[in-house]
N, C-alpha and C positions, 0 to 999 in steps of 0.2 A: 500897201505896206511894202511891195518888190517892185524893184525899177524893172522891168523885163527889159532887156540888150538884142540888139538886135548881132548875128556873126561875127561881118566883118569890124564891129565896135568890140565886142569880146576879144579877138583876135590883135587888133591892133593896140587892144588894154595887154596882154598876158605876152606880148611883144616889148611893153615900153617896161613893164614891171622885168621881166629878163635881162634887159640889158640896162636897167639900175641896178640892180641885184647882183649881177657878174660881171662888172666893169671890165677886170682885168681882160677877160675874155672876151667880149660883148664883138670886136672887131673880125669877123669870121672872114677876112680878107687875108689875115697871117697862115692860112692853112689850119688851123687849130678846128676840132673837131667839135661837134654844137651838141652838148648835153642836158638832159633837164636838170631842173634844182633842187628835184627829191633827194635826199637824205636816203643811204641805200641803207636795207634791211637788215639783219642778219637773222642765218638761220642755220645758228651751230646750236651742238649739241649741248644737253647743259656740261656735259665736260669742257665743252671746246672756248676758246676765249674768241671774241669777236673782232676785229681790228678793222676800221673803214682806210681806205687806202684814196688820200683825195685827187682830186681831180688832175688831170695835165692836159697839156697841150694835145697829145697823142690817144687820151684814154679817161674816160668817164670814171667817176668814182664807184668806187664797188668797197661792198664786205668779204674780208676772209676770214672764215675758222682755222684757229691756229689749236694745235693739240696743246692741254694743260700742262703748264713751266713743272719743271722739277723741282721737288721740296728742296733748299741749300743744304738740311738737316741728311739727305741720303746722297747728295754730290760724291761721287769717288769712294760710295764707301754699299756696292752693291752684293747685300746679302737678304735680298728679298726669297729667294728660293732653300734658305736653312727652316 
């Protein structure tokens, strides 16, 4: 029912699917830095908003927690401490 693969077969499969998959980048002779294809996590709070910041030349894709936007209804009009 399962093909069993032997390493260097696994390795040169998870090779050619990387570099279909991330064309733009695939060429690591530009100096461009080699990251996986995982999708990064997030792990903010349930207050916090999550934003994925993608990938660059210089820097892997990563999650940031960003603190919850301000209602437009309390902009400029702060009388939370009456």
């Amino acid at each position: 029912m399962f093909k069993i693969f032997s390493l260097p077969t696994l390795l040169l499969a998870s090779l050619a699917i990387g570099v279909v998959v991330s064309t733009p980048l695939a060429a690591r002779d530009d100096g461009c830095i080699i990251c996986t294809l995982q999708i990064p996590e997030c792990h903010c709070s349930a207050y916090e908003r999550c934003i994925i910041i993608p990938q660059t030349c210089f820097e892997c894709a990563h999650a940031v927690c960003l603190p919850p936007r301000k209602s437009s209804t309390s902009a400029g009009d702060d009388k939370s401490d009456e």
